[in-house]
N, CA, C and O atoms as a GROMACS GRO file, in nm:
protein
  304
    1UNK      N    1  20.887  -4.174   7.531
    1UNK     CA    2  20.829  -4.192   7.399
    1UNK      C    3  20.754  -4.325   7.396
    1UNK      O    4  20.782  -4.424   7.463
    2UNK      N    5  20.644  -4.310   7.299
    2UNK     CA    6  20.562  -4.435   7.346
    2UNK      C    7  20.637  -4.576   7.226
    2UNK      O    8  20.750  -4.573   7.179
    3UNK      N    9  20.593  -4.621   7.217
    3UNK     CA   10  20.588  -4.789   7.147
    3UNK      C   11  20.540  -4.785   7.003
    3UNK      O   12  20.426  -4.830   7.016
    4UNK      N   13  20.554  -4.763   6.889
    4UNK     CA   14  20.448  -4.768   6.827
    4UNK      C   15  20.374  -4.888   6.794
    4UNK      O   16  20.411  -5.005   6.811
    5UNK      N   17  20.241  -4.834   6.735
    5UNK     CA   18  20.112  -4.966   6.705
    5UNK      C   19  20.170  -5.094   6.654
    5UNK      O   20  20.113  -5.199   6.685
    6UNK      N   21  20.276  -5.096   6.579
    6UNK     CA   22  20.269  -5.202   6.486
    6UNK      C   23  20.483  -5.207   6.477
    6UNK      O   24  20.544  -5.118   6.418
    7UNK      N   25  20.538  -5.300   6.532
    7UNK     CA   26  20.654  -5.342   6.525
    7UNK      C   27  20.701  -5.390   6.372
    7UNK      O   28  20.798  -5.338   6.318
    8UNK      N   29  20.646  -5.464   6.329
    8UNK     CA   30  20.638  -5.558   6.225
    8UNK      C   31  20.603  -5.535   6.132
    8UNK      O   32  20.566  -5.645   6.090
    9UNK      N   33  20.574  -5.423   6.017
    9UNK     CA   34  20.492  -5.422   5.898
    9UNK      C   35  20.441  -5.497   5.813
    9UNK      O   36  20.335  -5.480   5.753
   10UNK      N   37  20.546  -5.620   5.799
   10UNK     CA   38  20.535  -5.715   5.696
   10UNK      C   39  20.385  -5.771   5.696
   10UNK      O   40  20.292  -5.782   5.616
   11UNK      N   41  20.414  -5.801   5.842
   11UNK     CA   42  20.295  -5.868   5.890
   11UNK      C   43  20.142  -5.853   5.863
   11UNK      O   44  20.052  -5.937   5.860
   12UNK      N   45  20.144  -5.745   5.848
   12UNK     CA   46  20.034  -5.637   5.787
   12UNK      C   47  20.009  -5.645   5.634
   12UNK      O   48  19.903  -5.635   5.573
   13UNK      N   49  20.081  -5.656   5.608
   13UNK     CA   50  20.068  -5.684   5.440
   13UNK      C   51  19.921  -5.744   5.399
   13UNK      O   52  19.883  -5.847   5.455
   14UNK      N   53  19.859  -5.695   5.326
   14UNK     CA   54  19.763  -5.760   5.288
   14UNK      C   55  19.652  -5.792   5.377
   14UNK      O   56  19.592  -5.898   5.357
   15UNK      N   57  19.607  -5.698   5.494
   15UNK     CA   58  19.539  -5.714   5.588
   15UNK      C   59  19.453  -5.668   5.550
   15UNK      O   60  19.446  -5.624   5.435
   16UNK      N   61  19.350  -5.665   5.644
   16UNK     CA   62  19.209  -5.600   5.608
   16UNK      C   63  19.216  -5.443   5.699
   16UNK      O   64  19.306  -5.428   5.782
   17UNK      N   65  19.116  -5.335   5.674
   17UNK     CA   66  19.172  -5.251   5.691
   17UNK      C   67  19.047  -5.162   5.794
   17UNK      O   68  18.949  -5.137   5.723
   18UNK      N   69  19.031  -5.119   5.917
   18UNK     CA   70  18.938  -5.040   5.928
   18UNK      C   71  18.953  -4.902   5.955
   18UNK      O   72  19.064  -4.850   5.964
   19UNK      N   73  18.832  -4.831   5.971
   19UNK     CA   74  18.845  -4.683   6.031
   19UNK      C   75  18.837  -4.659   6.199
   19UNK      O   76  18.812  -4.758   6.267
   20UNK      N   77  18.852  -4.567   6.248
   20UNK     CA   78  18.842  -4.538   6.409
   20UNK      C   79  18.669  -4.615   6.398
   20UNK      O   80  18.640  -4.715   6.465
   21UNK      N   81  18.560  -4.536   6.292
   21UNK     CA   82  18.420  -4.529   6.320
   21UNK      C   83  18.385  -4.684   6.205
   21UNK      O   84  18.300  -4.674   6.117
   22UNK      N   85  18.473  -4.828   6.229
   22UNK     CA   86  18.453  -4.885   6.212
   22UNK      C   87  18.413  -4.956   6.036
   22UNK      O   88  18.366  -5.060   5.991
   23UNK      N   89  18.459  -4.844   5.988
   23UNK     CA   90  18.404  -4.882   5.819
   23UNK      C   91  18.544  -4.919   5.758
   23UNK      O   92  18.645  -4.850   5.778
   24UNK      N   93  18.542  -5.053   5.667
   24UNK     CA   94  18.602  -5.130   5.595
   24UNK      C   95  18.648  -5.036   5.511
   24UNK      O   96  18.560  -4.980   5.446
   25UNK      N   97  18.798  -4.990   5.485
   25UNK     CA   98  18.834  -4.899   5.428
   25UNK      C   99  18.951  -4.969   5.276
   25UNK      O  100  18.987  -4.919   5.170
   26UNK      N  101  18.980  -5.138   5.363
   26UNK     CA  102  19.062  -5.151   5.220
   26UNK      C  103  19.132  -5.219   5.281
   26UNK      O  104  19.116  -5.244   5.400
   27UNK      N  105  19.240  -5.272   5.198
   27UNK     CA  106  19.339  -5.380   5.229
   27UNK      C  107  19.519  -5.296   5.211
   27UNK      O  108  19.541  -5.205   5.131
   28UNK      N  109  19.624  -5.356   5.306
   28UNK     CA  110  19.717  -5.276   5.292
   28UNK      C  111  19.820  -5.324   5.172
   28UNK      O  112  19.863  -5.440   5.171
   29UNK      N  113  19.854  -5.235   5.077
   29UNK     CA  114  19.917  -5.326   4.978
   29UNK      C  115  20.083  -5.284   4.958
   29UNK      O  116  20.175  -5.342   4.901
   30UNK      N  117  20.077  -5.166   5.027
   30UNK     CA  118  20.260  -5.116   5.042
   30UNK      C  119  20.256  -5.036   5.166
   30UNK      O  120  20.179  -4.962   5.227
   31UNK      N  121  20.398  -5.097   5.175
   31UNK     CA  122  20.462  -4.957   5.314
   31UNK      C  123  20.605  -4.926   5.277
   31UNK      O  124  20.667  -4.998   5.199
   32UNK      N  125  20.658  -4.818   5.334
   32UNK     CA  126  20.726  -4.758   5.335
   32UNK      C  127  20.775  -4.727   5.432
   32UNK      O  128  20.724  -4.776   5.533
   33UNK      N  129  20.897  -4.631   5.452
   33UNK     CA  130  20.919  -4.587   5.592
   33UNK      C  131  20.869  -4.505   5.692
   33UNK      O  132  20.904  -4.488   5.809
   34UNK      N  133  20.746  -4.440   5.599
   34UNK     CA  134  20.677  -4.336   5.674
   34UNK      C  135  20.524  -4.354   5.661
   34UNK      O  136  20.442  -4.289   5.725
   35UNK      N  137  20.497  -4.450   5.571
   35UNK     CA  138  20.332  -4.426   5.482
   35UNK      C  139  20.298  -4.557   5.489
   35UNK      O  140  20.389  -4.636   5.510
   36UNK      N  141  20.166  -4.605   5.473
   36UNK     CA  142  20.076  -4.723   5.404
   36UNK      C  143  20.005  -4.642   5.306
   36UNK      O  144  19.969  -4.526   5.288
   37UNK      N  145  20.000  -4.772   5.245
   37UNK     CA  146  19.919  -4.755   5.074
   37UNK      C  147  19.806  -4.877   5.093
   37UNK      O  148  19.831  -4.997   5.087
   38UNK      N  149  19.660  -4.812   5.120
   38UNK     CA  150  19.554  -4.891   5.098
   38UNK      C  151  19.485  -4.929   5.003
   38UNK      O  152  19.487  -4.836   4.923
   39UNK      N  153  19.444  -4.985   4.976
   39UNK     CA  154  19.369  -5.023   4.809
   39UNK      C  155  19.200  -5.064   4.839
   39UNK      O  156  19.188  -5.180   4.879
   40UNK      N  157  19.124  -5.018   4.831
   40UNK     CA  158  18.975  -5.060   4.817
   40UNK      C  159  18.961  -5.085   4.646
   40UNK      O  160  19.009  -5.012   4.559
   41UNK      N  161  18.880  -5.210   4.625
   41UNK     CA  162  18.839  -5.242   4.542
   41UNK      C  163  18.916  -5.207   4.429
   41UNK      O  164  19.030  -5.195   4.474
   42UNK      N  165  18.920  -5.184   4.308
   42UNK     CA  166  18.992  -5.112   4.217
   42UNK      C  167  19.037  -4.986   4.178
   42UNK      O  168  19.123  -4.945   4.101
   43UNK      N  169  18.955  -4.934   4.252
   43UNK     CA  170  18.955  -4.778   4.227
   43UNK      C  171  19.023  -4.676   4.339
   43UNK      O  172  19.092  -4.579   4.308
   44UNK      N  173  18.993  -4.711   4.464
   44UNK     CA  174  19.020  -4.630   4.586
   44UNK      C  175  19.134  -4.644   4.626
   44UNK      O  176  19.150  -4.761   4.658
   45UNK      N  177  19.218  -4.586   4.640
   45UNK     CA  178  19.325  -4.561   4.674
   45UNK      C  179  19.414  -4.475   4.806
   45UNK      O  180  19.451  -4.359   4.790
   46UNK      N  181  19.433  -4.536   4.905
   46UNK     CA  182  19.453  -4.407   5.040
   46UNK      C  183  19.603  -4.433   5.078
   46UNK      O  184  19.639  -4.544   5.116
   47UNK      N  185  19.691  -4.323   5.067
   47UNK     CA  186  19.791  -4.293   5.139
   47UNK      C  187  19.830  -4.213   5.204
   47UNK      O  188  19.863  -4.101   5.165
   48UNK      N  189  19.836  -4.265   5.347
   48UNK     CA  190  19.843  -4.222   5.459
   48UNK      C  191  19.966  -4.243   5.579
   48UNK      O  192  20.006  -4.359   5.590
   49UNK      N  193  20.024  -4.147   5.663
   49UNK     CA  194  20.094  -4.181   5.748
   49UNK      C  195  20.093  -4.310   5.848
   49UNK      O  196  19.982  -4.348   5.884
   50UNK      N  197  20.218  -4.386   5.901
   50UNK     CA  198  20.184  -4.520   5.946
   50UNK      C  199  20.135  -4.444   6.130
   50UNK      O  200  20.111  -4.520   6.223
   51UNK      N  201  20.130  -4.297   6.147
   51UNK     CA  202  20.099  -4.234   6.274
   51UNK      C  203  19.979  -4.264   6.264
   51UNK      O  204  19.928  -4.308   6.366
   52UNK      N  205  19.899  -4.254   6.151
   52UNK     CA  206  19.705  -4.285   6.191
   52UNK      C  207  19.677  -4.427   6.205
   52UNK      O  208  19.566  -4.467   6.170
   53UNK      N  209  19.790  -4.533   6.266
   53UNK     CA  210  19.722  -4.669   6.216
   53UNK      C  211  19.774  -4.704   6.380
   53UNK      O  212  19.890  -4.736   6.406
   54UNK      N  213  19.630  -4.688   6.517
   54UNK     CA  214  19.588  -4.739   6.617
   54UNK      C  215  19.667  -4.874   6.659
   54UNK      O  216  19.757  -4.873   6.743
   55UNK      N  217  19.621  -4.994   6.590
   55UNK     CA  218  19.664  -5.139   6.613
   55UNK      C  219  19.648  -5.222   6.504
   55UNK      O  220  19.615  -5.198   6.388
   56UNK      N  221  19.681  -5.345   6.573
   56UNK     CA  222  19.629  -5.463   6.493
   56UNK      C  223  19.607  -5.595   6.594
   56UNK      O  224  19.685  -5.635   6.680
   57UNK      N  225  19.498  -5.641   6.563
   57UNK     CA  226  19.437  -5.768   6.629
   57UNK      C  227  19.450  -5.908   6.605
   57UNK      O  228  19.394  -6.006   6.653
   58UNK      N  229  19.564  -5.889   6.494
   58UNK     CA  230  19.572  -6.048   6.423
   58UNK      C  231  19.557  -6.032   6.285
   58UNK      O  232  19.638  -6.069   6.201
   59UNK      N  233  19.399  -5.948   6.257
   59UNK     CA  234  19.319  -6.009   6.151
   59UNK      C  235  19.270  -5.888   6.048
   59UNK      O  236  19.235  -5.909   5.932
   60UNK      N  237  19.272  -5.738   6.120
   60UNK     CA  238  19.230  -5.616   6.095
   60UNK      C  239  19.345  -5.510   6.183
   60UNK      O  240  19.364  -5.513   6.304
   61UNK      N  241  19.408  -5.426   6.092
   61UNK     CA  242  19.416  -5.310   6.112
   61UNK      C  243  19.349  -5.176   6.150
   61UNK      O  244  19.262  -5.119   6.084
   62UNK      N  245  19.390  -5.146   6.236
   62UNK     CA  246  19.246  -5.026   6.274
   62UNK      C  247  19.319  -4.904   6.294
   62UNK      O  248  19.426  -4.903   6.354
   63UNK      N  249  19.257  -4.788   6.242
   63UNK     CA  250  19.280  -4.694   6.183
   63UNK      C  251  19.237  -4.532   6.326
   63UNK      O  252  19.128  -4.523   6.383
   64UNK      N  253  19.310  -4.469   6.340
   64UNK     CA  254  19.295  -4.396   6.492
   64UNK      C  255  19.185  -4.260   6.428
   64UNK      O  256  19.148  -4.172   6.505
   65UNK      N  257  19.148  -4.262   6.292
   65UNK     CA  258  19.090  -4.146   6.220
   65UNK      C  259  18.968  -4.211   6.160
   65UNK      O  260  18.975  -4.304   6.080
   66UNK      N  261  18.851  -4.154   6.205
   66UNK     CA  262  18.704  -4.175   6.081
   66UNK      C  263  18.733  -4.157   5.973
   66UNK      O  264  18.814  -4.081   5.921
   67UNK      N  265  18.613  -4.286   5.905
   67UNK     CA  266  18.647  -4.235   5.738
   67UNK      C  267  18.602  -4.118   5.677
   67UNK      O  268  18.622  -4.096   5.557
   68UNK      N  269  18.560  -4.063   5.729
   68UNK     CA  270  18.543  -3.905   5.648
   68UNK      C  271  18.696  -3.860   5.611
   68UNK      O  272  18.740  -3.827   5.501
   69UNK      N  273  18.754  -3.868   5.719
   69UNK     CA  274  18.901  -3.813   5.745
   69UNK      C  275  18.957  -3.893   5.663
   69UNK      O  276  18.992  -3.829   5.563
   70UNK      N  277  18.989  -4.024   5.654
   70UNK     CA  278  19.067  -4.053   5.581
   70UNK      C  279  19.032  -4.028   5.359
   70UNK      O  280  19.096  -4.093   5.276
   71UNK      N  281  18.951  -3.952   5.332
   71UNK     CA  282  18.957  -3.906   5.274
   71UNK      C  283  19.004  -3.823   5.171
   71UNK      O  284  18.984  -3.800   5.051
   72UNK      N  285  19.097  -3.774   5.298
   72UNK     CA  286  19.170  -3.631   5.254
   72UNK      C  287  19.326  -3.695   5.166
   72UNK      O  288  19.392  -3.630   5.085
   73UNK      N  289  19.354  -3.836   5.212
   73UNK     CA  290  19.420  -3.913   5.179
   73UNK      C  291  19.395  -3.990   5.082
   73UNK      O  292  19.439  -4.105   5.082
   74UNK      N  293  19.338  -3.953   5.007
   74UNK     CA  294  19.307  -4.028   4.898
   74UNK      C  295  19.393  -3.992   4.752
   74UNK      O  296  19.425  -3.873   4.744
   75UNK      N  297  19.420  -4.051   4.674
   75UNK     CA  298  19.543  -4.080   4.586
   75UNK      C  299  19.409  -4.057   4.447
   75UNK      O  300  19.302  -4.113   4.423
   76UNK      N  301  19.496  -3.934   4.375
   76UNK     CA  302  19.394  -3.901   4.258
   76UNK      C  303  19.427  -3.980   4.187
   76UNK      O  304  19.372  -3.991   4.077
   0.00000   0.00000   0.00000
């Protein structure tokens, strides 16, 4: 079984957020045991499994799905 991306969640808190295809998708503002909760601007809202979230570099979270895709995750 592999490792996953991210040991640490905390750490993540409040990060900046990208897609696989590189577009600024939001900042992380909750986790859970299974999910992140992204927040763009006031309005956008994405919750998503912590399985679509690739890595982290320090500074940005990066996301293993284009933003088209993460879409489907979006919080009415």
């Amino acid at each position: 079984m592999s490792e996953p991306a991210i040991l640490h969640w905390e750490r993540v808190m409040h990060k900046n957020v990208r897609s696989k295809d590189r577009v600024d998708v939001g900042t992380i503002i909750s986790d859970d045991a299974e999910t992140i909760t992204i927040l763009k601007g006031a309005s956008r809202e994405y919750k998503l499994p912590k399985s679509y979230v690739e890595g982290f570099d320090g500074a940005e979270v990066w996301l293993s799905i284009p933003y088209n895709e993460l879409q489907n995750f979006k919080i009415q």
